[in-house]
C-alpha positions in Angstrom: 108.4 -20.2 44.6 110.3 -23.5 44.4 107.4 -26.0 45.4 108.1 -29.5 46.3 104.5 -31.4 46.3 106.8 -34.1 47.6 107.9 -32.6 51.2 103.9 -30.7 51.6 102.2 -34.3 51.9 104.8 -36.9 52.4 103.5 -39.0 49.0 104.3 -42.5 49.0 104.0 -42.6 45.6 106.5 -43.9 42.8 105.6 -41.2 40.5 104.3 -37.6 40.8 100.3 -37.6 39.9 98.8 -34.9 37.7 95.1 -34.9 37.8 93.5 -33.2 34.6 90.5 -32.5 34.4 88.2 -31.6 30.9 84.8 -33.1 29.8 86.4 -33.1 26.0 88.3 -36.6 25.2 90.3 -35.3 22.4 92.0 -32.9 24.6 92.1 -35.5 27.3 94.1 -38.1 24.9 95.8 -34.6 23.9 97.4 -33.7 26.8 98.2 -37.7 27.6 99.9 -38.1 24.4 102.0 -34.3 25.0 103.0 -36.1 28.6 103.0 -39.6 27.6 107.3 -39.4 27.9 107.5 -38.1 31.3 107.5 -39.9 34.1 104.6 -38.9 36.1 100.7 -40.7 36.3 97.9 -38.9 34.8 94.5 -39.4 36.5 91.2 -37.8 34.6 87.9 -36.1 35.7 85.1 -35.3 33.3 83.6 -32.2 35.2 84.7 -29.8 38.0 82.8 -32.3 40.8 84.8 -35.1 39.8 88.0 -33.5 40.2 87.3 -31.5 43.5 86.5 -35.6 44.9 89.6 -37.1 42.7 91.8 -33.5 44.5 90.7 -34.6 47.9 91.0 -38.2 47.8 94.1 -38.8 45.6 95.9 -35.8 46.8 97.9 -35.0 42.9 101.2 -33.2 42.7 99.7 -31.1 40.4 95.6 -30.0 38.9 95.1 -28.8 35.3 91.5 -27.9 35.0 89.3 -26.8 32.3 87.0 -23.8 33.1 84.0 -24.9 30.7 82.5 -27.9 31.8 78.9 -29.7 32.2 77.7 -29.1 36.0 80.4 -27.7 38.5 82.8 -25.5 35.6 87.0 -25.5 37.0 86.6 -21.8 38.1 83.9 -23.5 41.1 86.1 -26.2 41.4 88.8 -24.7 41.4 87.7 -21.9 43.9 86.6 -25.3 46.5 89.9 -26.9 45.7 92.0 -23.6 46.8 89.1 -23.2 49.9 89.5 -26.8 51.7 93.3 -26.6 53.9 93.6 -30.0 52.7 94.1 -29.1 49.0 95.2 -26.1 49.0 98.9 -26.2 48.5 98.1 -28.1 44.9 98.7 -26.3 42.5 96.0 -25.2 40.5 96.4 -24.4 36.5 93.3 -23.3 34.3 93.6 -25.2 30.9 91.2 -23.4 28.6 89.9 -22.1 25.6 89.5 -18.6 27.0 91.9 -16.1 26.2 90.7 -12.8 27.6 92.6 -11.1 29.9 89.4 -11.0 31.7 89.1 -15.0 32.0 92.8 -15.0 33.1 92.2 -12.3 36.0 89.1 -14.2 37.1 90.9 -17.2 37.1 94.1 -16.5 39.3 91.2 -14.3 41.6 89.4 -17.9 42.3 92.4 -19.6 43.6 94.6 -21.1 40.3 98.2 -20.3 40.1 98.5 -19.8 36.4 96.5 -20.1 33.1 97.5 -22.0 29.5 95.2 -21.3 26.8 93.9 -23.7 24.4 94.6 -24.8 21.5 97.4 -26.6 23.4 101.3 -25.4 22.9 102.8 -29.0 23.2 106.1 -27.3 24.4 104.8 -24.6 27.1 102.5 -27.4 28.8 105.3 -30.0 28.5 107.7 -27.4 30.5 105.0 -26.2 33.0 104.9 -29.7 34.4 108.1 -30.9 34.0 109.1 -27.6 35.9 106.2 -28.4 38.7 106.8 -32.3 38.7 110.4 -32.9 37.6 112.0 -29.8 39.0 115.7 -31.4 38.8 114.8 -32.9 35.2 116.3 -30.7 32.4 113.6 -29.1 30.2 111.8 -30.6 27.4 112.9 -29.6 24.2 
């Protein structure tokens, strides 16, 4: 599916906006300093709650969500993000440390459109959201 967030809501914005959400810091300053060279905005939530609001009020090109989180995990949030017609064209990416296949089924069941496992592969997330984000920008190397 070639997705353009751009044409779904008619952004205004200067730069596509990736919302990532994960109650660690380390892997929040992890994935900014993986996606620090591209030109998109990053915009963080601690738990699930924060980025179903953050989804629904800032409207990003793009959700990465941890599934283990303090209060509302990304598989709930997730599952409310994919539920309301207002966010559900975003697309939805688990970023997590769970690496059964079973995690992975029960992810893309709730609503996300793909999974990445933790610990992080610099080069596979780099590529995901360049491909999302930057479709007509050439591939990180």
């Amino acid at each position: 599916m070639n997705f353009n967030p751009f044409k779904w809501k008619g952004a205004k914005r200067q730069k596509p906006l990736l919302l990532h959400a994960d109650d660690e810091e380390v892997n929040t300053a992890l994935v900014r300093a993986i996606l620090e060279d591209l030109p998109i905005e990053i915009v963080n939530a601690e738990d699930g709650a924060g980025a179903v609001q953050k989804a629904r009020s800032l409207m990003p090109e793009l959700i990465l969500l941890d599934v283990q989180m303090p209060g509302l995990d990304g598989l709930d949030a997730c599952s409310m993000i994919k539920k309301d017609p207002k966010t559900a064209p975003i697309p939805v990416y688990m970023l997590t440390a769970l690496d059964r296949l079973k995690d992975m089924e029960k992810a893309i069941a709730w609503g996300a459109n793909g999974y990445l496992t933790k610990p992080i592969e610099p080069g596979k997330l780099a590529a995901l959201v360049t491909k999302i984000l930057l479709p007509s920008a050439p591939a990180p190397q």
